[in-house]
N, C-alpha and C positions, 0 to 999 in steps of 0.2 A: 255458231259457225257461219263465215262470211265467205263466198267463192265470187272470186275478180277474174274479168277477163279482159284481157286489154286488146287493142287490134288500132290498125293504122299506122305501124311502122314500113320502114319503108328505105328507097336509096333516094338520096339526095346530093345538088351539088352543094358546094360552099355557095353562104351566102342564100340558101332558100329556105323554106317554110316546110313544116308537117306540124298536125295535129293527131296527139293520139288521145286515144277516151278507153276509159275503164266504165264499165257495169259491172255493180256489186248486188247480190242477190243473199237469199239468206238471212242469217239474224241483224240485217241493215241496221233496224231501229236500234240497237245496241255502237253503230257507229258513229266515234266523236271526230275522227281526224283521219283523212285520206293523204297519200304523197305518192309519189311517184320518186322511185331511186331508179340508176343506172350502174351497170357493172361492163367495163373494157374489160378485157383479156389482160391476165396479170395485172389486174388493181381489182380494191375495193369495194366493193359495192358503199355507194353514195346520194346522199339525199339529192336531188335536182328539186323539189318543190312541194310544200305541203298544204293542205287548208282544212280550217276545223269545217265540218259538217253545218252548223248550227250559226255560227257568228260568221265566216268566211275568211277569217284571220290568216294571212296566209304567211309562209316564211321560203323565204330565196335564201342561196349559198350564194357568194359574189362571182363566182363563173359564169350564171346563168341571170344572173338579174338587169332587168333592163332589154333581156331578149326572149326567156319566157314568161311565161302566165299560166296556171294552175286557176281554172273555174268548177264550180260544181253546176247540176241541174239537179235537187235535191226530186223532183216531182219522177225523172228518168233514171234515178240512180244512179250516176254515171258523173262520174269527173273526167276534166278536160286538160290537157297539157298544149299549150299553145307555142311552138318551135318558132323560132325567124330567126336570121340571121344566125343561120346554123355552120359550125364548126369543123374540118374534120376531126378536130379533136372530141368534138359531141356525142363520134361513132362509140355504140354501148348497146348491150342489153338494155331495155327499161323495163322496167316491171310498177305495178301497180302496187299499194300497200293501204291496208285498213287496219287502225287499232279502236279495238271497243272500251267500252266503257268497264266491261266485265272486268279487265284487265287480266284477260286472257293473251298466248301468243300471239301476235301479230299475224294478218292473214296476207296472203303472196299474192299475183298472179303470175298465169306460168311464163313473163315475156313476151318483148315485142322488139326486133329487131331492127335498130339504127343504121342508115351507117349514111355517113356523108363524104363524097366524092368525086370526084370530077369525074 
């Protein structure tokens, strides 16, 4: 079992910066690949960024590439989502996500609140 907790969201205008960071605690060592998805109101929930644990492999959708960045600190447990040149179409839920190796359900965290605006 893996518990994430995200924090650093925030209000933003077009055109700025946030950083948010997950801490995962728990059966970590069983973790191969962290991401970070976002969910607007009436859409989807959607990948924004992922990276393996172990190699740092990472994968962008073409919405966000080129403007975020997805790091790990494997030593702090804790993955990073790197915002610039933010959107208000950015504004979203994000949440944190850890799949293990067990291949067990995917573990959540409970949200972190975007939203970008003048």
């Amino acid at each position: 079992q893996v518990q994430l907790v995200e924090s650093g969201g925030g209000l933003v205008q077009p055109g700025g910066s946030l950083r948010l960071s997950c801490v995962a605690s728990g059966s970590i060592f069983e973790i191969y690949v962290m991401g970070w998805y976002r969910q607007a109101p009436g859409k989807q929930r959607e990948l924004v960024a992922s990276i393996t644990i172990n190699g740092g492999f990472t994968v962008y959708p073409d919405s966000v590439k080129g403007r975020f960045v997805i790091s790990r600190d494997n030593a702090k447990n804790t993955v990073y989502l790197q915002m610039s040149s933010l959107k208000p179409e950015d504004t979203a839920v994000y949440y944190c996500n850890a799949v293990t190796a067990s291949g067990g359900a995917p573990s959540w965290g409970q949200g972190t609140q975007v939203t970008v605006s003048q």
